[in-house]
C-alpha positions in Angstrom: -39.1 -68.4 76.7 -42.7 -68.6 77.3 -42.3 -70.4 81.3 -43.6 -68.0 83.7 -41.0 -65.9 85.9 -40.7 -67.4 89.4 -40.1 -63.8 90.5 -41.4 -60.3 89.8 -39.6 -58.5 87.8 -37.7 -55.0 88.5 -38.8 -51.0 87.3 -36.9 -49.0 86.0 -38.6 -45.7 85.9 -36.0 -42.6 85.0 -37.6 -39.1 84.6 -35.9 -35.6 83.2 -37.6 -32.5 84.0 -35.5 -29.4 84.2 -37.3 -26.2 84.8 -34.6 -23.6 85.5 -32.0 -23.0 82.8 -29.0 -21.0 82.9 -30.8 -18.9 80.3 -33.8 -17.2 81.8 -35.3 -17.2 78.9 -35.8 -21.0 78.3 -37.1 -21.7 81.6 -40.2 -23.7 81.9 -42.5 -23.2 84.3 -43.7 -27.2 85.5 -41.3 -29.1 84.2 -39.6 -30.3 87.0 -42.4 -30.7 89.4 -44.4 -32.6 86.1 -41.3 -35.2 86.2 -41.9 -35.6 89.7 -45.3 -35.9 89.7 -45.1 -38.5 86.8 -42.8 -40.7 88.7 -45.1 -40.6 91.6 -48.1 -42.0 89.4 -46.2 -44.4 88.5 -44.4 -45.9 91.3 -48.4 -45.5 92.9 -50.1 -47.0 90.3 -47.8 -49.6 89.5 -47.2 -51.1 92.9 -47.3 -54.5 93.5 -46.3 -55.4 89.8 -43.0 -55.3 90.7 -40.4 -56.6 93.3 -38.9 -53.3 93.2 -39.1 -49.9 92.0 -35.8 -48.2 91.1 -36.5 -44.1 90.4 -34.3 -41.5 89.3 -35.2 -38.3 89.3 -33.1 -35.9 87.9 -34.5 -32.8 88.1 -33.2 -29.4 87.4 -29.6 -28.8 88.2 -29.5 -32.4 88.8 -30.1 -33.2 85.3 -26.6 -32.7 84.2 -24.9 -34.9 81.0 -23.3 -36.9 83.2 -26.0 -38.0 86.0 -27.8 -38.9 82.6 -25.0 -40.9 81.2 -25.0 -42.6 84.7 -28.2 -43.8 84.4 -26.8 -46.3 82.3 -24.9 -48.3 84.6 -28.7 -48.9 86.6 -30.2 -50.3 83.4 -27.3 -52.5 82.7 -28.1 -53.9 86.1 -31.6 -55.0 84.7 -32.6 -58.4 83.3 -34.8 -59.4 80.3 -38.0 -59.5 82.5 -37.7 -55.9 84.2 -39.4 -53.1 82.8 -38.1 -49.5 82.1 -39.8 -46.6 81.8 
């Protein structure tokens, strides 16, 4: 369909950034605050575009298997006009 949208369109914007692992070893120092950081930029930058800007941020512990899994039932709530980053 090429007929303009009467209505902005949704973001999406999900961001991963662990930093602290069980393993001390494979911790990385910015990680986390870089995630958080990116999906300020964005949600700054991209204002306006959009009728609404849905973030998760799953960050560190929060980052789990299943919190990423559950992201899926957002996206799923997205038409074919919304964006996801």
């Amino acid at each position: 369909c090429t007929a303009p949208s009467e209505t902005l369109p949704k973001l999406f914007l999900v961001a991963v950034g662990v930093s602290d692992y069980a393993d001390d070893r494979l911790d990385l120092e910015l990680a986390a605050k870089d995630a958080g950081d990116f999906c300020a930029a964005v949600e700054k930058r991209r204002k306006g575009e959009f009728s609404e800007i849905k973030t998760i941020r799953l960050l560190d512990k929060a980052a789990t298997r299943e919190s990423i899994l559950a992201t899926k039932s957002l996206l799923a709530s997205g038409t074919a006009d919304d964006e996801v980053i």
